[in-house]
DONUPA-604737 format. One record per residue (C-alpha): residue number from 1; residue in three letters; x negated, y, z. Coordinates in nm, 3 decimals. Last residue first. Layout:
% residues N
pos/code/x/y/z
NUM/ALA/X/Y/Z
...
END
This chain:
% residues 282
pos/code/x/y/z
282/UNK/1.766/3.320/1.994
281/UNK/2.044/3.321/1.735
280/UNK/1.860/3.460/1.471
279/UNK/1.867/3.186/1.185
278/UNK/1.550/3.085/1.228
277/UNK/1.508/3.097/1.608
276/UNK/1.839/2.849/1.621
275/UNK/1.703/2.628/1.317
274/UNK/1.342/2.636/1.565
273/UNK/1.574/2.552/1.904
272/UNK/1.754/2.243/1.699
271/UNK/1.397/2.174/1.573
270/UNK/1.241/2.115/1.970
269/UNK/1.562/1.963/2.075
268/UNK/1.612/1.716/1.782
267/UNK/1.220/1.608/1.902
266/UNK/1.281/1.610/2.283
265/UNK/1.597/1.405/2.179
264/UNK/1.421/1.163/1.996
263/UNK/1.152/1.066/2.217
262/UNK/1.365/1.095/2.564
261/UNK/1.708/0.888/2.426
260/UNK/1.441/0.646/2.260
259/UNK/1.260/0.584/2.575
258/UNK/1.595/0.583/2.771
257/UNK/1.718/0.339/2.512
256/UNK/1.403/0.088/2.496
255/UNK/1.400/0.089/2.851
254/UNK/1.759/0.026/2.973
253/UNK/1.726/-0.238/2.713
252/UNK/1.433/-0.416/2.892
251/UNK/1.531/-0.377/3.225
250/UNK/1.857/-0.561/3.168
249/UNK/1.662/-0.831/2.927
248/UNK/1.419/-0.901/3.228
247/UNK/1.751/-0.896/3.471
246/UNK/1.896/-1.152/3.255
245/UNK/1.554/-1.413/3.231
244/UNK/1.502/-1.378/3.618
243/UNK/1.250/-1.135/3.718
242/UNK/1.045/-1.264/3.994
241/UNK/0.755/-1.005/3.863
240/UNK/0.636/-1.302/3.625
239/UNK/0.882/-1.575/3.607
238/UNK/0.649/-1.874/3.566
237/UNK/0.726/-1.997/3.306
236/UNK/0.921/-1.881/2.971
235/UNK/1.207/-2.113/2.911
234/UNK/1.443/-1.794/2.952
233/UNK/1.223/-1.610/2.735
232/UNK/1.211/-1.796/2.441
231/UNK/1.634/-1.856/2.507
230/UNK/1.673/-1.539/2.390
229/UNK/2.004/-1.391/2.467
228/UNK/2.001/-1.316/2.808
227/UNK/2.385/-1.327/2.969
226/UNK/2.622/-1.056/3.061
225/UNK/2.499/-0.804/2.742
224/UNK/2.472/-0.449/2.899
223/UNK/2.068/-0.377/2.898
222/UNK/2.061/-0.560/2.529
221/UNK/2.320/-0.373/2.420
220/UNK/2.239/-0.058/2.550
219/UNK/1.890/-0.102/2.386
218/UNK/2.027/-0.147/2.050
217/UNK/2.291/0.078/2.073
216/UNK/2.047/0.363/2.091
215/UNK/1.943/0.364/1.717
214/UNK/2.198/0.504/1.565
213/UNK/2.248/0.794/1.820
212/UNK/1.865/0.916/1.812
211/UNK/1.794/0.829/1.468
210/UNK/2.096/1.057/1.404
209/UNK/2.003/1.320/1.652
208/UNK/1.622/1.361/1.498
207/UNK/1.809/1.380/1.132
206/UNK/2.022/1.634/1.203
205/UNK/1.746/1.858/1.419
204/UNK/1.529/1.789/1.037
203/UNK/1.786/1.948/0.873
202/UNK/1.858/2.227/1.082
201/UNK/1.498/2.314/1.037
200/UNK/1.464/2.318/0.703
199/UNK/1.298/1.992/0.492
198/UNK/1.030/2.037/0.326
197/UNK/0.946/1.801/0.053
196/UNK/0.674/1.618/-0.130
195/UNK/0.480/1.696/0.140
194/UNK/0.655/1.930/0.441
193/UNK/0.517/1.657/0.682
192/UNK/0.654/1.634/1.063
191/UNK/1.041/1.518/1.061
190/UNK/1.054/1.358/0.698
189/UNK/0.756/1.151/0.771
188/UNK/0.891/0.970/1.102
187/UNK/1.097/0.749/0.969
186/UNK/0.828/0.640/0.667
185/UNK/0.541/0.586/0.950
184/UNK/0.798/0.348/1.165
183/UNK/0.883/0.172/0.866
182/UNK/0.528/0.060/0.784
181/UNK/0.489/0.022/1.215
180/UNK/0.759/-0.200/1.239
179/UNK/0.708/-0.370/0.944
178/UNK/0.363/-0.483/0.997
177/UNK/0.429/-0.605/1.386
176/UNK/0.713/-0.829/1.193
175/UNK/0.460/-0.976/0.970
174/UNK/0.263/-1.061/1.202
173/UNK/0.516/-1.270/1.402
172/UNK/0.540/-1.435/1.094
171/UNK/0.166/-1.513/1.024
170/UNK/0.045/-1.769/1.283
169/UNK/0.282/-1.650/1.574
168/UNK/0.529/-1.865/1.447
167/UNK/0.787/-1.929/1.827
166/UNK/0.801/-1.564/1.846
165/UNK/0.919/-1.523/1.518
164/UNK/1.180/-1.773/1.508
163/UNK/1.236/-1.607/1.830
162/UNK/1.300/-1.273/1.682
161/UNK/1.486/-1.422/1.370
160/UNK/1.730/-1.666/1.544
159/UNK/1.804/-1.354/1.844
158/UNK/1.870/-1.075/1.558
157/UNK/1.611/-0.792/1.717
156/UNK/1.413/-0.831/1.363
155/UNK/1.705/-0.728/1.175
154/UNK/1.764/-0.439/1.421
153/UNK/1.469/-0.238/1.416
152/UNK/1.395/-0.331/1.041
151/UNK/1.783/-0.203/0.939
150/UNK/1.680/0.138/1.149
149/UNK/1.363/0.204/1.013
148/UNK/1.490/0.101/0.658
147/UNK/1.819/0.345/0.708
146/UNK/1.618/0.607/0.837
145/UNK/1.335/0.665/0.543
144/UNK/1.586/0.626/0.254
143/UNK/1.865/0.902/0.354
142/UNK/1.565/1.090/0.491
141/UNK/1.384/1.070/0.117
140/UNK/0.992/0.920/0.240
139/UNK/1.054/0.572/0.038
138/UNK/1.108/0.767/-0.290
137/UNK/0.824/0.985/-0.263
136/UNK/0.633/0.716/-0.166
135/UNK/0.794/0.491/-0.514
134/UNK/0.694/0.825/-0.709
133/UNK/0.322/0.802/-0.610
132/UNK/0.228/1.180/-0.621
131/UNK/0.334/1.241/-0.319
130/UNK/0.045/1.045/-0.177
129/UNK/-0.225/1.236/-0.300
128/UNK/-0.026/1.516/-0.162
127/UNK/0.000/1.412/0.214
126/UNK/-0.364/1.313/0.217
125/UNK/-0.459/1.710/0.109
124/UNK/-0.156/1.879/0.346
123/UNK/-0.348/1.601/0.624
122/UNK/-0.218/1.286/0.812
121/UNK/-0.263/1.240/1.199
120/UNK/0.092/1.367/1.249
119/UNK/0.204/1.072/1.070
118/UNK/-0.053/0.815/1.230
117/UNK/0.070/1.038/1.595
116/UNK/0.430/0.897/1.529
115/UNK/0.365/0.574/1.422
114/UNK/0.178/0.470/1.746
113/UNK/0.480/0.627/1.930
112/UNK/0.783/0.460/1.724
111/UNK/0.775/0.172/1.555
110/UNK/0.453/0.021/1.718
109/UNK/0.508/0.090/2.039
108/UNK/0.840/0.051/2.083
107/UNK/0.734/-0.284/1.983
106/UNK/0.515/-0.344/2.254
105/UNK/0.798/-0.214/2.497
104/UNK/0.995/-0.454/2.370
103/UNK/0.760/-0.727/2.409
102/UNK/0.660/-0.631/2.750
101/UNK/1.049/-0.613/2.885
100/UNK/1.071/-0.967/2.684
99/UNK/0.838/-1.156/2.987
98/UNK/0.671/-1.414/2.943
97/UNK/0.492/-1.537/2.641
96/UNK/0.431/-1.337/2.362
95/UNK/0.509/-0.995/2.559
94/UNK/0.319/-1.093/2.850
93/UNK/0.001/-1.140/2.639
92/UNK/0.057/-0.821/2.445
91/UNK/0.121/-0.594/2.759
90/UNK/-0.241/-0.802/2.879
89/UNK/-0.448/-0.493/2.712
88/UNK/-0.541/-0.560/2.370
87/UNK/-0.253/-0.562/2.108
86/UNK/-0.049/-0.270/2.240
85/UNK/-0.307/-0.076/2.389
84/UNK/-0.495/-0.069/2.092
83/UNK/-0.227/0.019/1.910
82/UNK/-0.182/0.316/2.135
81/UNK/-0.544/0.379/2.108
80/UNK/-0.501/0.390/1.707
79/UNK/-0.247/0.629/1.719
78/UNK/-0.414/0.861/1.910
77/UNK/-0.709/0.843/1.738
76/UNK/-0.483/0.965/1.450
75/UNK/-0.384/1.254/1.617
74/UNK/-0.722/1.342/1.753
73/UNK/-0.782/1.341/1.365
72/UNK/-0.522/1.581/1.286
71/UNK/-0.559/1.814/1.568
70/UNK/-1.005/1.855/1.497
69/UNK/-0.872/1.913/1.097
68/UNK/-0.844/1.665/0.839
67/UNK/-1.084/1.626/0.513
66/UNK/-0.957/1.487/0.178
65/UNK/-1.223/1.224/0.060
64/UNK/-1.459/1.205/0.358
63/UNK/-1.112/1.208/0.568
62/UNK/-0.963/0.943/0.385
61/UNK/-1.248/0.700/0.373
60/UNK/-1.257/0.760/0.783
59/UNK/-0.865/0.665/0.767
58/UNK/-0.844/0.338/0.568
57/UNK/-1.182/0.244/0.791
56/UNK/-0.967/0.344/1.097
55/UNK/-0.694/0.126/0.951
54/UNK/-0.919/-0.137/0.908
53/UNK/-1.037/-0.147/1.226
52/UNK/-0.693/-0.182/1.371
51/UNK/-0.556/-0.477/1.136
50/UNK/-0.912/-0.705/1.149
49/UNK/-0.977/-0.770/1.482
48/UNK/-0.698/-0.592/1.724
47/UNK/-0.406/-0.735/1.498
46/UNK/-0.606/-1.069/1.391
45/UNK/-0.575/-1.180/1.764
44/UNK/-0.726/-1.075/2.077
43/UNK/-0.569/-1.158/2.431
42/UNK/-0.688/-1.060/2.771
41/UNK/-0.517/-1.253/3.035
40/UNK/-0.226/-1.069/3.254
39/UNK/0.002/-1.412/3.262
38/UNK/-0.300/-1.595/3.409
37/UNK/-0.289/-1.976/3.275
36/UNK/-0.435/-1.865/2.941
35/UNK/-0.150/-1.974/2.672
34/UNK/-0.169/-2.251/2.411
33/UNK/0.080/-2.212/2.136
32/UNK/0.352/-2.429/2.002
31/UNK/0.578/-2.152/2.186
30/UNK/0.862/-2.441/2.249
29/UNK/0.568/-2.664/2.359
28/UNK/0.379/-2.406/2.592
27/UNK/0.046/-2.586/2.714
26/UNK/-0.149/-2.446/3.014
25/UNK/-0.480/-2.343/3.051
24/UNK/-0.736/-2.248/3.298
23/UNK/-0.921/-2.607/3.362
22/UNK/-0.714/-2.595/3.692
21/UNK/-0.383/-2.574/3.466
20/UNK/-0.434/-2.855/3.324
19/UNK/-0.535/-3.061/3.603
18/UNK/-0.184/-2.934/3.766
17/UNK/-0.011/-3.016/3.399
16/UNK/-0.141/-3.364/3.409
15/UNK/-0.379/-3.504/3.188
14/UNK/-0.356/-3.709/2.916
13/UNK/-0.705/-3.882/2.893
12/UNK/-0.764/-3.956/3.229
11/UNK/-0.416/-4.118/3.280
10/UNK/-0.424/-4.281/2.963
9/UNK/-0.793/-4.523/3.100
8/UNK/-0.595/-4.562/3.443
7/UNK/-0.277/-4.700/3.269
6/UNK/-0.540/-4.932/3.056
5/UNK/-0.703/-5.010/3.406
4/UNK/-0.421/-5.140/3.533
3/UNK/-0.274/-5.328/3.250
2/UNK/-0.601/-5.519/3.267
1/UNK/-0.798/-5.495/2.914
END
């Protein structure tokens, strides 16, 4: 075959990036994953498909078995939404791909709003067929609870393990979604249940202030550091927003800590003010 036409016969069979990205996709290397060429595509995965749904399943058996009142299970439809949200809208395509302000904010997500309502979403009946597992009662002990939320928060935030994640989104980046949320439930089960323990009011204002003030460095870090610090993102093209790879890690800490600084203070607030009512001072 002519040299000519054997250059012409690779050309059409490796095309370029421009032809690539006319047929409505684009190949990310470093990723290993193929990407829709619009950074706001619609992206399922085994977290809206199977993960979701069975939680609601998890949920409906729970209610035929237990019951939950017209609050709880709003609660819990709450949760699900924001999961929803998290894994369906395009927030979790920019988050894998582009920009790490989306990927945070995913994650806040999942550790701490989505979490949040699941908790609340749980009945006095659901609360004490779980007591009676002694490893849940053990998990659910404040001095237990914070210290995983908080280790899981910033283990996965360690630059080699979140783009190691990022870069295996077969099963690892899974994995991390799953431990967010898992530790995210056991944080916030000390502050809103009274099953297997109650804890008083002054108690539970202590432990809202030190998940506020432990966990805050994170974000300030991230929003302070002089240079970005994963190279995932830095690669990432285009630059969605214009945001260069520093000012996307800038905007990204300032909003994990003001999110956490609101949260968590509201809620040390709201049982600071209860210990005060308690105890006559208001």
């Amino acid at each position: 075959m002519p040299a000519d036409a054997t250059a012409a016969r690779h050309h059409v069979q490796r095309p370029s990036s421009r032809v690539a990205s006319r047929l409505g996709v684009w190949i990310r290397d470093d990723a290993a994953v193929f990407a829709a060429a619009s950074p706001y595509a619609w992206q399922a995965d085994v977290d809206t498909t199977v993960v979701i749904p069975a939680l609601a399943l998890l949920y409906l058996f729970a209610v035929g078995r237990y019951g939950a009142s017209r609050r709880e299970l709003a609660c819990y439809a709450t949760s699900l939404l924001l999961l929803a949200v998290a894994f369906w809208t395009p927030l979790h395509h920019l988050g894998l791909h582009y920009l790490l302000t989306a990927h945070l904010l995913q994650n806040v997500i999942l550790a701490e709003w989505a979490p949040l309502f699941a908790v609340l979403g749980v009945s006095a009946a659901m609360a004490r067929a779980l007591a009676r597992f002694t490893l849940w009662r053990v998990l659910t002990l404040p001095a237990v609870a914070l210290p995983l939320w908080l280790a899981d928060y910033f283990f996965w935030h360690v630059p080699l393990v979140y783009e190691t994640a990022l870069r295996d989104q077969s099963w690892l980046l899974h994995v991390e979604h799953a431990c967010y949320f898992a530790t995210g439930v056991l944080m916030w089960w000390p502050l809103v249940q009274d099953i297997p323990r109650r804890l008083a009011s002054g108690a539970r204002a202590g432990y809202a202030f030190a998940a506020f003030v432990l966990a805050s460095p994170l974000g300030l870090l991230l929003a302070l550091l002089p240079r970005a610090v994963y190279g995932f993102y830095v690669d990432a093209r285009p630059r969605v927003w214009g945001l260069s790879p520093l000012t996307d890690q800038e905007v990204a800490g300032v909003t994990m800590a003001s999110e956490q600084a609101i949260v968590l203070f509201l809620v040390f607030v709201y049982w600071f003010r209860r210990f005060l009512h308690e105890e006559g001072a208001l």
